[in-house]
KOLLO-248542 format. One record per residue: residue number from 1; residue in one letter; x, y, z of N, C-alpha, C in turn. Coordinates in nm, 3 decimals. Each point is the difference from the previous one (the first is absolute). Layout:
% KOLLO-248542
R    nr   rest       npx       npy       npz      capx      capy      capz       cpx       cpy       cpz
R   NUM      A         X         Y         Z         X         Y         Z         X         Y         Z
...
% end
This chain:
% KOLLO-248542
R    nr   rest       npx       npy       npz      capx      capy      capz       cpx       cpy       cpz
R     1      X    -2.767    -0.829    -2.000     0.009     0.059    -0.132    -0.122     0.089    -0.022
R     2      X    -0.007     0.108    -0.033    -0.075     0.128    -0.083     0.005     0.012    -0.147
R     3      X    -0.104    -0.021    -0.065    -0.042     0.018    -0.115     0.061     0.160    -0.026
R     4      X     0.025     0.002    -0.121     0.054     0.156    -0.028    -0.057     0.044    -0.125
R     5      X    -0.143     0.087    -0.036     0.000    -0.002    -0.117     0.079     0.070    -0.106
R     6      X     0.050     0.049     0.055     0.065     0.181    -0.063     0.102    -0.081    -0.087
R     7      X     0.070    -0.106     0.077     0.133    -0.056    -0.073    -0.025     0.002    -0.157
R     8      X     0.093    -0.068    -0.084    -0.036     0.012    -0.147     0.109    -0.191    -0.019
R     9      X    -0.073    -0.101     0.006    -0.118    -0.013     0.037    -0.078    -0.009     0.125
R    10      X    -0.108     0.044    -0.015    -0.033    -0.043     0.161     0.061    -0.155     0.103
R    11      X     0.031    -0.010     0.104     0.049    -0.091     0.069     0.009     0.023     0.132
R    12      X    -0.022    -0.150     0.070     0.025    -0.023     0.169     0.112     0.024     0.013
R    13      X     0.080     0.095     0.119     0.093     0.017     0.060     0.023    -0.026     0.113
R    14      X     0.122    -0.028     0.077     0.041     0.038     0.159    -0.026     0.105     0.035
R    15      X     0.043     0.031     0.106     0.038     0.123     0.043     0.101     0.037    -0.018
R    16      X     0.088    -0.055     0.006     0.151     0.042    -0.059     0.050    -0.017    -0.139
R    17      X    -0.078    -0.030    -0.073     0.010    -0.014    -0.142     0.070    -0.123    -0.019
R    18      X     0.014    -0.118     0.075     0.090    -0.086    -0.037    -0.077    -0.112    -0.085
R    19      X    -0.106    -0.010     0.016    -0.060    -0.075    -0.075    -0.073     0.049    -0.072
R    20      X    -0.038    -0.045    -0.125    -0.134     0.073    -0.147    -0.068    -0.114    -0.036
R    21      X    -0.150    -0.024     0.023    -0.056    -0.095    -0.074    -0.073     0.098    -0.155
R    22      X     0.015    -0.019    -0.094    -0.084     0.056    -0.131    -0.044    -0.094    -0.079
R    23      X    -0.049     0.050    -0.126    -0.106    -0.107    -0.075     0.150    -0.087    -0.071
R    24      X    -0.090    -0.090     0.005     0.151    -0.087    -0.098     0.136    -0.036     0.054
R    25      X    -0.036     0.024     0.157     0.092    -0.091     0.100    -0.046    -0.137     0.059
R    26      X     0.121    -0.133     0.006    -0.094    -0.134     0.026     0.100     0.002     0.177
R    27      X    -0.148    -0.018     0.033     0.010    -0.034     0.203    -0.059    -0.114     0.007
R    28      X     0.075    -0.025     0.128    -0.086    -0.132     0.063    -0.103     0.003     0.115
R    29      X    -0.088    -0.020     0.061    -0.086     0.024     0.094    -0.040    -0.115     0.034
R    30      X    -0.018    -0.008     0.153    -0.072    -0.094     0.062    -0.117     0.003     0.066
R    31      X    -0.153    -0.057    -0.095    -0.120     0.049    -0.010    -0.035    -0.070     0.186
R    32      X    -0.044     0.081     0.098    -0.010    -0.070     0.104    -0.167     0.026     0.056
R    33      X    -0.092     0.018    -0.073    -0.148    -0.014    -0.021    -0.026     0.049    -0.157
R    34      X    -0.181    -0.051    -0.004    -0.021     0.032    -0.069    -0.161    -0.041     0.019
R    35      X    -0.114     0.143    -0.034    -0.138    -0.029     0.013    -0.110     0.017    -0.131
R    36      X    -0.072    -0.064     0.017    -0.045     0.006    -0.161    -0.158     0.065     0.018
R    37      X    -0.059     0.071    -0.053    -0.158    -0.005     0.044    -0.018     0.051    -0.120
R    38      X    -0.149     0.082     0.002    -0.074    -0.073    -0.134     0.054     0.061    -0.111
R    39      X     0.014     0.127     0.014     0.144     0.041    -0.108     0.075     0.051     0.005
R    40      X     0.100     0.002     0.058     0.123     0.016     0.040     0.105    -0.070     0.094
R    41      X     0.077    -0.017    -0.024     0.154    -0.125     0.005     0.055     0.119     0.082
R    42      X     0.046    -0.033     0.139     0.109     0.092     0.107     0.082    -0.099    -0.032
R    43      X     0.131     0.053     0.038     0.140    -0.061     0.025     0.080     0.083     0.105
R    44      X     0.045    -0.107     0.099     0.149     0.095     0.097     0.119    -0.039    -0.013
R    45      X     0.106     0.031    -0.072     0.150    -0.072     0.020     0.075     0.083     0.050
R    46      X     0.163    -0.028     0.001     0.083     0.022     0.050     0.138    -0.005    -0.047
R    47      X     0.024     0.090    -0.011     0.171     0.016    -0.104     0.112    -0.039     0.076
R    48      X     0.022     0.015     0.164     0.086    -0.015     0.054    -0.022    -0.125     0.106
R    49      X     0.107    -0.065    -0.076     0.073    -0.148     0.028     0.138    -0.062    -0.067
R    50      X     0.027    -0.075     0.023     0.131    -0.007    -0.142    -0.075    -0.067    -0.093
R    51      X     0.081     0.086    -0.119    -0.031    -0.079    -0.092    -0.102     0.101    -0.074
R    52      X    -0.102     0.061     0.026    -0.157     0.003    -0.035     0.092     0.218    -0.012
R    53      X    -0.039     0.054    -0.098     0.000     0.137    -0.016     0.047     0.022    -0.147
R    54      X     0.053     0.121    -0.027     0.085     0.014    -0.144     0.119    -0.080    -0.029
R    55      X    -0.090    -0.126    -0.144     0.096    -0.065    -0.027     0.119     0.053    -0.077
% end
């Protein structure tokens, strides 16, 4: 997925347009790290599995 800002609203896309994540869409993700230091919180997940993407 590619961030698109131009869209109206801005949103993550495919490449083929088949999927749109935008503000005020609920997904599922599966957080598979996560590092903390002195200020700032990383996170890595993963949308593709069953189950876990645009609910």
């Amino acid at each position: 997925m590619k961030f698109d800002p131009t869209s109206n609203p801005p949103c993550y896309k495919t490449e083929d347009e088949e999927s749109v994540i935008q503000e005020d869409d609920d997904i599922r993700i599966r957080i598979m790290g996560m590092r903390v230091d002195a200020n700032d919180i990383f996170g890595v997940g993963t949308l593709m599995d069953d189950f876990l993407g645009l609910s």
